[in-house]
C-alpha positions as CSV (number, residue, x, y, z in Angstrom):
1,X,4.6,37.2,5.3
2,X,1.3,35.2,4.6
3,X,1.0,31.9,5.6
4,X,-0.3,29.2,3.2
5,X,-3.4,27.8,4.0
6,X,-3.2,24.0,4.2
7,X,-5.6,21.9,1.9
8,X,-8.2,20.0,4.3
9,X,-8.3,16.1,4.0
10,X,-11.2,14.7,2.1
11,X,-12.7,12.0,3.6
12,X,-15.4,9.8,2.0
13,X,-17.6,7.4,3.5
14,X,-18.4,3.8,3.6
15,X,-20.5,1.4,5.3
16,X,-21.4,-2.7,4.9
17,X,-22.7,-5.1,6.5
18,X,-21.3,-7.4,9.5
19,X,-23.3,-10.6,10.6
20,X,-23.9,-10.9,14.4
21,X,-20.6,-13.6,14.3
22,X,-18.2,-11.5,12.6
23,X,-19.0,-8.2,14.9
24,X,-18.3,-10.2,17.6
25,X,-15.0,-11.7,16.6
26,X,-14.2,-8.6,15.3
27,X,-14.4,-6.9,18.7
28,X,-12.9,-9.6,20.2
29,X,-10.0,-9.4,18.3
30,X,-9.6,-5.8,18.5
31,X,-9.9,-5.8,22.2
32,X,-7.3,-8.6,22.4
33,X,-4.7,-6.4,20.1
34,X,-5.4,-3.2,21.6
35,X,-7.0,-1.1,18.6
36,X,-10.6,0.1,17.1
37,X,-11.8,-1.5,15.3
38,X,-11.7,1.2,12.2
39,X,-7.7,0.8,12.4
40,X,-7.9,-2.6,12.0
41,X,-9.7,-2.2,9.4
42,X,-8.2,1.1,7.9
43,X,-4.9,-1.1,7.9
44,X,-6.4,-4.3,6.5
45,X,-7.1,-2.2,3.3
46,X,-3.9,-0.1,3.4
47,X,-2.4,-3.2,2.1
48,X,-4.0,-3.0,-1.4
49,X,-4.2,1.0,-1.8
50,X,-0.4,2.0,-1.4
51,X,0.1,-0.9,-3.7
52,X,2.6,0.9,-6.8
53,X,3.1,-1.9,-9.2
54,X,6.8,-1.5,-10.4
55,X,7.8,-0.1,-13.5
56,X,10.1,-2.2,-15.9
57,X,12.9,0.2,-16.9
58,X,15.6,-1.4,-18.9
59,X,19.0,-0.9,-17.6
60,X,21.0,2.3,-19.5
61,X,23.9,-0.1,-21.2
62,X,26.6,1.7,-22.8
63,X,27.4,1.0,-26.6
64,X,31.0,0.6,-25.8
65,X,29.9,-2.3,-22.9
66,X,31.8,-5.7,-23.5
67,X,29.0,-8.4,-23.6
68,X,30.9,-11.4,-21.9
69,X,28.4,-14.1,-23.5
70,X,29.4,-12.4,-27.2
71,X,33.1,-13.4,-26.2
72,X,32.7,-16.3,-24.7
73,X,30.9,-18.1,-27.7
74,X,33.9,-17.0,-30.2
C-alpha cells in the first residue's frame, strides 16, 4: 500500500529593522528566559494569528419552552 506523501510547510520570510537598544535588550532578555530570540518573537505574534473571533449563534429554543418572564408579568 502507497504511502501518502505529506504536504511540505511553506514558510515565508520577513525582516525589519531593530535599533542598536532594542537588539540588545532583546538579547538580553532572551538570554535571561532561555530562548532565541525568533521564539520569542514567533510567540509574541502567535498571540494575534490564532485569534478566531467567536461566532454569535443563538441558542436552539424549543417552541413549546415556557418563558418564565411571560408568566411572571401575568
Amino acid at each position: 500500500m502507497k504511502r501518502k506523501k505529506n504536504k511540505p510547510v511553506q514558510f515565508v520570510q520577513i525582516s525589519f529593522k531593530l535599533s542598536k537598544q532594542q537588539k540588545r535588550a532583546l538579547n538580553q532578555f532572551c538570554k535571561h528566559h532561555g530562548i532565541s530570540p525568533i521564539k520569542l518573537i514567533k510567540r509574541s505574534i502567535d498571540r494575534y494569528t490564532s485569534y478566531v473571533p467567536e461566532k454569535n449563534a443563538k441558542p436552539y429554543v424549543h417552541p413549546k419552552q415556557l418563558d418564565i418572564f411571560d408568566t411572571l408579568s401575568e
